[in-house]
C-alpha positions as CSV (number, residue, x, y, z in Angstrom):
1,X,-10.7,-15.4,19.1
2,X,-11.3,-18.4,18.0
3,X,-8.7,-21.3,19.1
4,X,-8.9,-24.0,16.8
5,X,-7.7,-21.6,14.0
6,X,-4.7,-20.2,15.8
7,X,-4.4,-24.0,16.8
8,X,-4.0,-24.6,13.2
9,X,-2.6,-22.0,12.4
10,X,0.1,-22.6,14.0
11,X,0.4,-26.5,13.3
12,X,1.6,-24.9,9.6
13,X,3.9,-23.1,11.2
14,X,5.6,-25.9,13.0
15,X,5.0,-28.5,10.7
16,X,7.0,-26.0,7.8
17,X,9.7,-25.6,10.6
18,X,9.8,-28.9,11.0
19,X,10.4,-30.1,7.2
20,X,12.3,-27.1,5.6
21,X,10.1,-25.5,4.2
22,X,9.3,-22.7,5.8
23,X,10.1,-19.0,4.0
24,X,9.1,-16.4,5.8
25,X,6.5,-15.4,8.4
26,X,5.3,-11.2,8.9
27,X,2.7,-10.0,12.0
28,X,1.3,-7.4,11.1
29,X,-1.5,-4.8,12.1
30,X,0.0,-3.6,15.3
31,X,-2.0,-2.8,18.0
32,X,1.0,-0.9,19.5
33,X,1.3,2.2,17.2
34,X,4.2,3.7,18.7
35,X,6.1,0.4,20.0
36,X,6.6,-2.7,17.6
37,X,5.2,-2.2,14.2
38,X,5.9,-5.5,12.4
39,X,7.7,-8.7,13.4
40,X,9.4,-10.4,10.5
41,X,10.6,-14.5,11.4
42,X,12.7,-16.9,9.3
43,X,14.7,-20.6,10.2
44,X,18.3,-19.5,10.6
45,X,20.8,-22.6,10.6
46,X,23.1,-22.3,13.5
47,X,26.0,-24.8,14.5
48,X,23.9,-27.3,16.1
49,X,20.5,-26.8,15.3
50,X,18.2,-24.8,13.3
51,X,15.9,-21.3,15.2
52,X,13.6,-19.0,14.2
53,X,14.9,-15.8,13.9
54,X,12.9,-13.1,14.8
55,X,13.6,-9.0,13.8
56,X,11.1,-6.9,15.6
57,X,10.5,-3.8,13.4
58,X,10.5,-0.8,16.1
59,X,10.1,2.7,14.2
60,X,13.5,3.7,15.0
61,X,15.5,0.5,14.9
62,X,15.6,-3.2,14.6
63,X,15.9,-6.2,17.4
64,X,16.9,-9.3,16.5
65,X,16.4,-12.3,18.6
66,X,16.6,-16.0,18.3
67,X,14.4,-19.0,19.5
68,X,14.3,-22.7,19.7
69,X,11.3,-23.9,17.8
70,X,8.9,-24.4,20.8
71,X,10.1,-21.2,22.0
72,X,8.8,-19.4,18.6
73,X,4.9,-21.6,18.8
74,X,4.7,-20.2,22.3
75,X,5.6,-16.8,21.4
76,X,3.8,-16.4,18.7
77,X,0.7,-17.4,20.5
78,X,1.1,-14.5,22.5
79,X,1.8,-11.9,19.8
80,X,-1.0,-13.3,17.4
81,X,-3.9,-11.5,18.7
82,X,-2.5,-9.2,21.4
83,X,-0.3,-7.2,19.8
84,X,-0.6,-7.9,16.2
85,X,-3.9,-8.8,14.2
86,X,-2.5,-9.9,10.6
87,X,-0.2,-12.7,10.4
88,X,1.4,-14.1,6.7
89,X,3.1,-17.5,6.3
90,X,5.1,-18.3,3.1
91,X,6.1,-22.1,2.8
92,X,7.5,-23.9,-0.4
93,X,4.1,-25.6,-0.7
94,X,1.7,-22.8,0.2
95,X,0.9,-19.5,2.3
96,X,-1.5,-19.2,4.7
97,X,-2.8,-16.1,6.0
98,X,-4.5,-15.3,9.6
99,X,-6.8,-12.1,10.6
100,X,-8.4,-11.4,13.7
101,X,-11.4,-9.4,13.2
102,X,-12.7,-7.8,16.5
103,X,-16.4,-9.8,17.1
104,X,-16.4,-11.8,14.1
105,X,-14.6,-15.3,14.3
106,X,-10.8,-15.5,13.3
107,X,-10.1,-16.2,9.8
108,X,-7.1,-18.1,8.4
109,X,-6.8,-18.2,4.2
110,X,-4.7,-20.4,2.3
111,X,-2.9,-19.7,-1.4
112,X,-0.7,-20.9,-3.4
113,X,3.3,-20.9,-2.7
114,X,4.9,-17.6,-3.6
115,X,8.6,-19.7,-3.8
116,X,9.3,-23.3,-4.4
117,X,12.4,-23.6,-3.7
118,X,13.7,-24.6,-0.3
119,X,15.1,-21.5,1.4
120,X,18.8,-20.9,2.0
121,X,18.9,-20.9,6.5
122,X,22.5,-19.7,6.6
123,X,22.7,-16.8,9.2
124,X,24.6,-14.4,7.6
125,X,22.7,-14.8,4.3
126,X,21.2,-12.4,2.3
127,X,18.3,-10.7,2.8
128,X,15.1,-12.9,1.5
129,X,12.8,-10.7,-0.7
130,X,9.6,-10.8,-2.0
131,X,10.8,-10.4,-5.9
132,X,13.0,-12.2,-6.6
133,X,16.0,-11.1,-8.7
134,X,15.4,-13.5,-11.6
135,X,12.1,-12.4,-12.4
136,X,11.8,-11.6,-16.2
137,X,10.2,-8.5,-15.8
138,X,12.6,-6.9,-13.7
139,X,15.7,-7.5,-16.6
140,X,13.0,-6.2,-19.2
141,X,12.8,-3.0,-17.1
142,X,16.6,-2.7,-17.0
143,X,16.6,-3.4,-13.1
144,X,19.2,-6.8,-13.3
145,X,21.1,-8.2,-15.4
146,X,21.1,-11.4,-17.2
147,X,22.7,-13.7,-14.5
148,X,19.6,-11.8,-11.9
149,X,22.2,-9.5,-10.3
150,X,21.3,-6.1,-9.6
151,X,22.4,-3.4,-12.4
152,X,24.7,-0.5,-11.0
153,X,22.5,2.3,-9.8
154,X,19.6,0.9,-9.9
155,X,19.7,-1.0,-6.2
156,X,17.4,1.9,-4.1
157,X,14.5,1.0,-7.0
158,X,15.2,-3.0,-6.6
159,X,14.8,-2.0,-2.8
160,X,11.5,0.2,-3.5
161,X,10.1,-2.8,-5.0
162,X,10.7,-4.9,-3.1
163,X,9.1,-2.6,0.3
164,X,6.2,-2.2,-1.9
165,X,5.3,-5.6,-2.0
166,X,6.1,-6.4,2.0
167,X,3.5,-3.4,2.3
168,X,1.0,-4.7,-0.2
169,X,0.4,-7.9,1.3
170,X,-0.6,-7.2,4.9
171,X,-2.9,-4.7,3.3
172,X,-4.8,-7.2,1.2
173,X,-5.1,-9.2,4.2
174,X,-6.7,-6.2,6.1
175,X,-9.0,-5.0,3.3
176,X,-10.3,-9.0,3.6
177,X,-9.7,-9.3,0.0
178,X,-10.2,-13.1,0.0
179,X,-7.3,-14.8,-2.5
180,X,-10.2,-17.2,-4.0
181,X,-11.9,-14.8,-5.7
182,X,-11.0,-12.4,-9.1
183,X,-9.2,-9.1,-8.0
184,X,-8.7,-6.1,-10.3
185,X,-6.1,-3.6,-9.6
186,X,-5.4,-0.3,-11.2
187,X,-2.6,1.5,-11.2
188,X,-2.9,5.1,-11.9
189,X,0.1,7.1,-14.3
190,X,2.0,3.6,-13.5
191,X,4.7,5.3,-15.5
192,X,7.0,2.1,-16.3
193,X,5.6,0.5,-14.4
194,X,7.9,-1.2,-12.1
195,X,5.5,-1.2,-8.9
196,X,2.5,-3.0,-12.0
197,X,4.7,-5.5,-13.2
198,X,5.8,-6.3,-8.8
199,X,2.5,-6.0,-7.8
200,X,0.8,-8.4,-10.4
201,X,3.2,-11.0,-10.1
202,X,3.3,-11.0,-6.6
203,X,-0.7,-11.5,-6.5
204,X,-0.7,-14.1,-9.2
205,X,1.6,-16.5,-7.3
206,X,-0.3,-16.1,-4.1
207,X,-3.8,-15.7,-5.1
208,X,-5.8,-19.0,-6.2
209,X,-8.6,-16.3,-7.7
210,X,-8.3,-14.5,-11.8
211,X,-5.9,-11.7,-11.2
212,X,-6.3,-8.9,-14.0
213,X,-4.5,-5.7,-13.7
214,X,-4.3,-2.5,-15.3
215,X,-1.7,0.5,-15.5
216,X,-2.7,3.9,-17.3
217,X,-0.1,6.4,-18.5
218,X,0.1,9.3,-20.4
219,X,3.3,8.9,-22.3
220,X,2.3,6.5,-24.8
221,X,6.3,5.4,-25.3
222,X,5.9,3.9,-21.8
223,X,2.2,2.5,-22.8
224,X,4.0,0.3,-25.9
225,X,6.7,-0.6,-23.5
226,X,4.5,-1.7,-20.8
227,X,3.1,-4.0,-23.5
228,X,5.9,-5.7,-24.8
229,X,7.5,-6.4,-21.9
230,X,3.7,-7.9,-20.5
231,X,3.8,-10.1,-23.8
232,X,7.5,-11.5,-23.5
233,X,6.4,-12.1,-19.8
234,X,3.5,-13.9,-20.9
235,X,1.6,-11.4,-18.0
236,X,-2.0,-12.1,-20.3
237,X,-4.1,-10.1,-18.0
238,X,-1.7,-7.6,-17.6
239,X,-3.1,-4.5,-19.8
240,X,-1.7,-0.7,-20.2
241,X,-3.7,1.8,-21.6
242,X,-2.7,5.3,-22.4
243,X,-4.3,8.4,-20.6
244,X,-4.4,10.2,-18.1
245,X,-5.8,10.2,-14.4
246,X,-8.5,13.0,-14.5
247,X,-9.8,11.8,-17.8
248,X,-9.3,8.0,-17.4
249,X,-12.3,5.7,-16.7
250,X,-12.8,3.5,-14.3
251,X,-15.9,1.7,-13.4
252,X,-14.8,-0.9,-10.9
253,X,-11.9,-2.1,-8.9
254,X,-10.4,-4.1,-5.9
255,X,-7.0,-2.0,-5.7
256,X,-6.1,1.3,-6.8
257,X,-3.0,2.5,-6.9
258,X,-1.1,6.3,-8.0
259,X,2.9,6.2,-6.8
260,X,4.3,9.6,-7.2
261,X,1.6,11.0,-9.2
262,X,2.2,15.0,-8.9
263,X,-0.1,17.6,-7.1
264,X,-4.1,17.0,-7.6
265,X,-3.4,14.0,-9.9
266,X,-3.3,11.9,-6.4
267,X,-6.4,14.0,-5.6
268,X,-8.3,12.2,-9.1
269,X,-6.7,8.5,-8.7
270,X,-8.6,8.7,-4.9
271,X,-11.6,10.5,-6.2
272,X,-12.2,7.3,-8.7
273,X,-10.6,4.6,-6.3
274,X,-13.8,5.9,-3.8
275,X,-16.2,6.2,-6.5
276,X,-15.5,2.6,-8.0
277,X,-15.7,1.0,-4.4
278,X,-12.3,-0.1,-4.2
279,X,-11.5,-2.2,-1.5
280,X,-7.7,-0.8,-0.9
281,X,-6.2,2.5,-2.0
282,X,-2.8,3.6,-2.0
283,X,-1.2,6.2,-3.0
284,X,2.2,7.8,-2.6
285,X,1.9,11.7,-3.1
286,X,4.5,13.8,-5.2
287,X,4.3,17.7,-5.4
288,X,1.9,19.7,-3.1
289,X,1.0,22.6,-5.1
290,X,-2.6,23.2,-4.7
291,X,-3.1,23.8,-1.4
292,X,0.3,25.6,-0.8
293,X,-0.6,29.3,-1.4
294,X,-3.8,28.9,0.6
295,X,-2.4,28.3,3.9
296,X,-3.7,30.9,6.2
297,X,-3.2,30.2,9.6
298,X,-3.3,32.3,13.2
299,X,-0.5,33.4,15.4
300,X,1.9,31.8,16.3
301,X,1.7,29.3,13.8
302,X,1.5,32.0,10.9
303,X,5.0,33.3,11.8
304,X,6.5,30.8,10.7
305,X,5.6,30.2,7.5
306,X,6.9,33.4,6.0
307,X,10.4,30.8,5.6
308,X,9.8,29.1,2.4
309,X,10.6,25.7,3.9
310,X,8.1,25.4,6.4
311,X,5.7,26.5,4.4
312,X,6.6,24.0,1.6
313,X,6.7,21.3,4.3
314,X,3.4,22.4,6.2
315,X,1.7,22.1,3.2
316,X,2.6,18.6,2.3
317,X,1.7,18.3,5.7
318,X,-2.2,20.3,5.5
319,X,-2.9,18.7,2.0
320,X,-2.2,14.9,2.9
321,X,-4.2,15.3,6.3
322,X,-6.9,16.6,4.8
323,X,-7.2,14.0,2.0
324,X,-7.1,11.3,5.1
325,X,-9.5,13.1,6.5
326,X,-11.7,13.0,3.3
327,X,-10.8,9.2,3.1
328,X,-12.3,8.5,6.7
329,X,-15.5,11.0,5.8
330,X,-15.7,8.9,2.7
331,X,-15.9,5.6,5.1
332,X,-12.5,4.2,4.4
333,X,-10.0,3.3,7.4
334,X,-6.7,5.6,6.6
335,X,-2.9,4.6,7.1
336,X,-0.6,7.0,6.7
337,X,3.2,6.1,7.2
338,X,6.6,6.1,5.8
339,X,7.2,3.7,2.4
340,X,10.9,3.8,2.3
341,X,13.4,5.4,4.1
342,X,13.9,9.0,2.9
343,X,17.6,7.9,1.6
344,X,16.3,6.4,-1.5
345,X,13.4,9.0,-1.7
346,X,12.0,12.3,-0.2
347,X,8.7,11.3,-1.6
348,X,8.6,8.4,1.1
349,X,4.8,8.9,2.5
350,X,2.2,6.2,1.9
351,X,-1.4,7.1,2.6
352,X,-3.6,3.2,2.6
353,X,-7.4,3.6,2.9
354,X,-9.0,0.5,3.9
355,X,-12.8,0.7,2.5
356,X,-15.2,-0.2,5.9
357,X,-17.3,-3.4,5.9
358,X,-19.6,-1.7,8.3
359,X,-19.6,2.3,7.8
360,X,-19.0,4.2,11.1
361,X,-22.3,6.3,12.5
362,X,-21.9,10.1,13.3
363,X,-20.8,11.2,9.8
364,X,-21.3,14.4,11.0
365,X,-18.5,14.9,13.2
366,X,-16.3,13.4,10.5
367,X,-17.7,16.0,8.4
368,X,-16.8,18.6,11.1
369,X,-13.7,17.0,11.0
370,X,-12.8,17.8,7.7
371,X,-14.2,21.4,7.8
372,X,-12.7,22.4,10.9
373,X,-9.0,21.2,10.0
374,X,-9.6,23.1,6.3
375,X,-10.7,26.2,8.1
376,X,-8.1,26.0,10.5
377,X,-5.8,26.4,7.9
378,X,-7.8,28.9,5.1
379,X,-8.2,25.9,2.7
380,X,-11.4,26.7,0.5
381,X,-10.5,24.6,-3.0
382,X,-9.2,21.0,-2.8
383,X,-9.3,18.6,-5.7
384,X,-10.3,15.8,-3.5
385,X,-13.3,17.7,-1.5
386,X,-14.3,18.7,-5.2
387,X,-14.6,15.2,-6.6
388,X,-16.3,13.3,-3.5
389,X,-18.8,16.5,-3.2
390,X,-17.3,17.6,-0.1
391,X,-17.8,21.1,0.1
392,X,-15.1,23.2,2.4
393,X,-15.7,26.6,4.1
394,X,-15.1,29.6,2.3
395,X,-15.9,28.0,-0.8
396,X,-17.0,29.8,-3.7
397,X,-17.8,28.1,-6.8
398,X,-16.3,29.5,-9.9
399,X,-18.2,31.2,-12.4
400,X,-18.8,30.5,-16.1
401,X,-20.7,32.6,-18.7
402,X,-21.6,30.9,-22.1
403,X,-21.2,33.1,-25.3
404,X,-24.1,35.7,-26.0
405,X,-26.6,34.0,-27.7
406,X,-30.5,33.3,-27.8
407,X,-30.5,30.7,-25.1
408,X,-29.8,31.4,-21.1
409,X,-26.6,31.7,-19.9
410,X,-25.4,28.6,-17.4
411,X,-23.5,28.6,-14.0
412,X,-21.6,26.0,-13.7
């Protein structure tokens, strides 16, 4: 760990204290998987004098605790690098971003200011998001209203969005995607596109490097719309293109992204996000279909799943392993966790595959991995094995005869 970094580091943090201007402040990357998963710190203006409050995310509930401003400096140079290895600061004037990278020096990033407006300390204010509700975009979309407030029944989707980009940015950070240079992100059946429009704001005001974006859809209605509102926003290198995800190109990106796209169409959008070299995929899987009437599986599992609902589950379950399994064989790092709370969505898993600097050695046991868990469970066909190459037990390739003619038939 190197010192002098945290040392400054930490100067921002007092110094932002200090003058106002401190936002927010997220450590993330827990080293404690199943204790503290995210510690989330803003100024809170009590009678006398104004703290740091800190909410410690837990997986089951939240602690919140206040501390003096000398307090939160020490503290936080206890939690920065033993329990958590990502931290983000937001200021008025700029964000700066640390990373502890086991035996490489620390790294701390500066950007841009994501707000510039001096934060509101009161303690029983409300909640400080990442989008704000004024943003154009989000009125276009029908989210708010004119004045910013939230339109009736559409507050679970301002709350997705929001979530979405608290999860994006500690991800960025660990996929060392550095906020100088250009990033391109893709966003696969972006459908309106209200996760595009969130996620390429939120990286143009806190990158310094050219941010171009891209969402593919197959409803062309939605295409046109994701246009317009792009051009009234004046989002330049914000493009939509219509398609769809098996067919759709793409030669290069930093990001790729599929929310909700259904059955093997998340299979395709990871296919290409591995092929391309992405830095950072993420995808939120809808409809499990593929691998569902393949489940084979010995005693005294296999009693179970004659009840339709454990079956349906236990397939979610099978097919999302495997394709973090495939992920890790692939040489990505894979984070699999819940996106939202299962009140605004049932569809509420994220999987995040960070691409490795430095590939792992042994990739046969990560092969034997994969193979093992599929034959466990009788999976021969999977969209994802299919696209990387990866080929599963029991597999038999299907069969194809061209028409009679004068030339020899083909197997494809």
């Amino acid at each position: 760990m190197s010192s002098k970094t945290v040392d400054d580091f930490l100067d921002h943090v007092r110094q932002s204290a200090q003058d106002g201007t401190l936002v927010r402040l997220n450590l993330g990357a827990s080293l404690q998987p199943d204790g503290i998963r995210n510690v989330f710190i803003r100024p809170v203006s009590l009678k006398d004098s104004t703290v740091l409050s800190f909410v410690y995310r837990h997986p089951t509930r939240d602690v919140t605790k206040n501390f003096s401003h000398g307090e939160a400096i020490e503290l936080l140079r206890d939690l920065m690098g033993q329990q958590f290895l990502n931290a983000f600061l937001s200021t008025t004037t700029g964000t700066a971003q640390l990373t502890f990278r086991k035996g490489r020096p620390t790294r701390m990033l500066l950007g841009k200011p994501e707000v510039t407006e001096v934060p509101d300390t009161a303690h029983d204010r409300a909640k400080a998001r990442p989008v704000p509700g004024h943003s154009v975009w989000l009125k276009e979309l029908g989210v708010t209203a004119a004045d910013g407030s939230i339109k009736a029944g559409m507050e679970a989707k301002f709350r997705q969005i929001n979530r979405f980009v608290e999860v994006l940015q500690p991800l960025l950070v660990g996929a060392h995607l550095d906020p100088t240079t250009p990033l391109h992100l893709v966003d696969m059946g972006c459908g309106k596109a209200y996760l595009t429009f969130a996620a390429y704001e939120h990286l143009t005001k806190t990158r310094t490097g050219a941010v171009t974006a891209l969402g593919v859809e197959v409803r062309p209605g939605l295409v046109e719309q994701g246009r317009a509102v792009a051009g009234r926003c004046g989002f330049t290198r914000l493009k939509f293109e219509a398609g769809d995800i098996a067919s759709s190109r793409l030669e290069s990106a930093s990001v790729v992204m599929a929310l909700h796209a259904c059955d093997t169409a998340t299979d395709e959008a990871l296919a290409k996000g591995v092929q391309s070299g992405a830095a950072l995929l993420l995808v939120s899987p809808c409809c499990h279909r593929e691998v569902r009437p393949q489940l084979s599986v010995s005693a005294p599992l296999a009693g179970s799943l004659r009840h339709g609902i454990f079956r349906e589950r236990h397939a979610e379950f099978a097919t999302d392993a495997l394709r973090a399994l495939l992920l890790e064989w692939s040489g990505y790092e894979t984070r699999v966790f819940e996106f939202i709370s299962t009140e605004h969505t049932g569809k509420n898993l994220m999987i995040a595959a960070i691409r490795r600097k430095i590939p792992l050695g042994d990739t046969g046991a990560r092969a034997r991995a994969v193979a093992d868990f599929a034959a466990f469970h009788g999976i021969s066909r999977q969209r994802l094995a299919e696209r990387l190459g990866f080929e599963l037990p029991g597999f038999v390739a299907p069969v194809s005869v061209a028409p009679v003619s004068s030339e020899t038939p083909t197997v494809s």
